[in-house]
VMD Tcl script that draws the C-alpha trace (Angstrom):
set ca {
  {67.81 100.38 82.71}
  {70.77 100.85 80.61}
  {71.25 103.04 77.64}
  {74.21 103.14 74.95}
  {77.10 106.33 75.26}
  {79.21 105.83 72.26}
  {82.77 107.93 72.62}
  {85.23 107.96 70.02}
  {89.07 107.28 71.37}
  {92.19 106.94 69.95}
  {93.12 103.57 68.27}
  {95.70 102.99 70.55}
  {93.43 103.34 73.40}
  {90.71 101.03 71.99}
  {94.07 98.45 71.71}
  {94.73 98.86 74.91}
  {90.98 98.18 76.26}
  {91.07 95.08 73.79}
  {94.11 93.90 75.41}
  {93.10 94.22 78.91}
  {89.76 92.46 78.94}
  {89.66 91.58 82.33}
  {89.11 95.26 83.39}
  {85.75 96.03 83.68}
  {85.90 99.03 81.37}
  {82.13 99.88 81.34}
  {82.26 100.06 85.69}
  {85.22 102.51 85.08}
  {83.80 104.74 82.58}
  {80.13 104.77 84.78}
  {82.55 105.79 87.96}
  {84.79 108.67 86.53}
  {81.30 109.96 85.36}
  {80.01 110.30 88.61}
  {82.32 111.23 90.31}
  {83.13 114.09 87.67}
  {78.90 114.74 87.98}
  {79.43 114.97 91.86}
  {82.23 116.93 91.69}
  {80.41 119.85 89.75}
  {77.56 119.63 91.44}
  {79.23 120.33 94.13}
  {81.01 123.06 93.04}
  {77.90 124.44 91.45}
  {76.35 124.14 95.09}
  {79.39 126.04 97.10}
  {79.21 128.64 94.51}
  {75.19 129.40 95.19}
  {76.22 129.37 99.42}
  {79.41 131.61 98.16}
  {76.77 134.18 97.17}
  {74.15 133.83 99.50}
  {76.93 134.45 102.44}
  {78.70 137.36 100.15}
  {74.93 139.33 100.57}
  {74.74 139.05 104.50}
  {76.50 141.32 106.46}
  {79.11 140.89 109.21}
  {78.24 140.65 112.92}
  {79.81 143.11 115.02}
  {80.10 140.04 118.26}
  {81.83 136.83 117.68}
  {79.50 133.98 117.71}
  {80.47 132.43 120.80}
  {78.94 134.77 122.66}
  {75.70 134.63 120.64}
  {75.49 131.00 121.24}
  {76.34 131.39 125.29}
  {73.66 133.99 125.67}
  {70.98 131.67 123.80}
  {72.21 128.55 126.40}
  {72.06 131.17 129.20}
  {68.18 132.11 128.26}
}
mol new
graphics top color blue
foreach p $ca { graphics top sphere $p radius 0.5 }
foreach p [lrange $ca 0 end-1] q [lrange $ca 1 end] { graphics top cylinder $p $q radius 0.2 }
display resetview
């Protein structure tokens, strides 16, 4: 299901989208918003895992050794 986004653009713009109507304008317009959507989203999600590692504290042992003791066990 489809649904109408109306933008308004400069004149010259809509000229040049007239003049180059083999482009497929619509596909173009659908892409840059996803990819700007999946771009913030992103963002928006590395910012939440920003915070949720600025609350935990540091270990005093690197992890390596963590993760040899657990293969060890």
């Amino acid at each position: 299901m489809t649904e109408v986004f109306s933008v308004r653009i400069r004149k010259e713009l809509k000229e040049v989208v007239r003049r180059y109507r083999d482009v497929d304008w619509r596909g173009l317009v659908e892409k840059l918003i996803e990819d700007v959507a999946a771009e913030r989203e992103l963002r928006s999600a590395l910012e939440e895992l920003d915070a949720l590692l600025r609350d935990l504290s540091p270990v005093s042992e690197p992890a390596w050794r963590a993760i040899r003791e657990a293969r060890e066990e």
